[in-house]
C-alpha positions as CSV (number, residue, x, y, z in Angstrom):
1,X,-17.2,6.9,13.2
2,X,-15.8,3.7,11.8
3,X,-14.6,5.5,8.4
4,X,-13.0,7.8,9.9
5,X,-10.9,5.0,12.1
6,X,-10.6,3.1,8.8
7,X,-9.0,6.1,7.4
8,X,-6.9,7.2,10.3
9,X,-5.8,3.5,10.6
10,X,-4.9,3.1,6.1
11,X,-3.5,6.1,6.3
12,X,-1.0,5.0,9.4
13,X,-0.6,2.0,7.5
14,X,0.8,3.7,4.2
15,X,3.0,6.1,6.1
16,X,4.6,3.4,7.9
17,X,5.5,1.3,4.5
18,X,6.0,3.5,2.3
19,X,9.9,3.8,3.1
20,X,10.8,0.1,1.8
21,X,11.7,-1.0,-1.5
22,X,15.2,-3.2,-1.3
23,X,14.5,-6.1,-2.6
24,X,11.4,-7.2,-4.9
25,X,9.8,-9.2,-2.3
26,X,9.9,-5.9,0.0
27,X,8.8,-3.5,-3.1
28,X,5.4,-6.3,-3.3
29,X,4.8,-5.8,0.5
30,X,4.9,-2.2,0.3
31,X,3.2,-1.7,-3.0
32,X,0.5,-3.8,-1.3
33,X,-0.3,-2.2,1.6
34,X,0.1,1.4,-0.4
35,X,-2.3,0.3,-2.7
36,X,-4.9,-1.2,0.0
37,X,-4.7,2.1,1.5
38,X,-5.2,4.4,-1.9
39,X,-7.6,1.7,-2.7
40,X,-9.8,1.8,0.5
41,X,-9.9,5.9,0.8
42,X,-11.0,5.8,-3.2
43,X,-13.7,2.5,-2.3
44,X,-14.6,4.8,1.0
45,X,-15.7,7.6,-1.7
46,X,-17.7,5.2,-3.5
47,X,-19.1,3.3,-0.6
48,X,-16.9,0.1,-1.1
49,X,-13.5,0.5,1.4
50,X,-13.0,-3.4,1.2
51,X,-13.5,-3.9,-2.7
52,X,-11.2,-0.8,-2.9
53,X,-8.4,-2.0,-0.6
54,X,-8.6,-5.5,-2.1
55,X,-8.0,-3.8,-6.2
56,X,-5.3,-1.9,-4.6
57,X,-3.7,-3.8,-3.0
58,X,-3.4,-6.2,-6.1
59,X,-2.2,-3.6,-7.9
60,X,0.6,-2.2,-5.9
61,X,1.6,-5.8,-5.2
62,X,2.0,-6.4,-9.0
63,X,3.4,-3.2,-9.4
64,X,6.0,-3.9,-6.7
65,X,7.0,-7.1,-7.7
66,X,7.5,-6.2,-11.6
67,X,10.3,-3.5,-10.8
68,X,14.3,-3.8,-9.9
69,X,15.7,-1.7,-7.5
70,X,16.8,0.5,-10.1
71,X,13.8,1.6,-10.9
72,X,12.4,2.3,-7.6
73,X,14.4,2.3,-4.1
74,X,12.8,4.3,-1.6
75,X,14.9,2.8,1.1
76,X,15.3,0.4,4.1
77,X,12.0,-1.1,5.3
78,X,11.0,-0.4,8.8
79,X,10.6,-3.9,9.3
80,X,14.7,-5.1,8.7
């Protein structure tokens, strides 16, 4: 029961941010919680959600941060 609220709840999480990308601060904060989210269903295969989210979510940060909007613009964030 609680993976499949974990899951419902990461996968909420992902749809919600994954409309932002103005600035490189906002492309960090959604490349992080994409990541956690990708991370923790991957860890959630392999029996570790939490070391999965955390990976993740270090890697979509990074990745967020080291682009212009240029390269990726996926919109307004739900958040401004």
């Amino acid at each position: 029961m609680n993976r499949i609220i974990l899951t419902t709840s990461l996968s909420l999480l992902i749809l919600g941010l994954g409309a932002c990308g103005n600035s490189t601060g906002d492309r960090a904060v959604s490349g992080a919680g994409i990541g956690a989210g990708v991370g923790a269903v991957g860890g959630l295969m392999l029996g570790a959600p939490l070391e999965g989210a955390a990976i993740g979510a270090g890697v979509g940060a990074g990745a967020g941060a080291l682009t212009d909007k240029s390269q990726i613009d996926l919109g307004k964030p739900i958040w401004r």
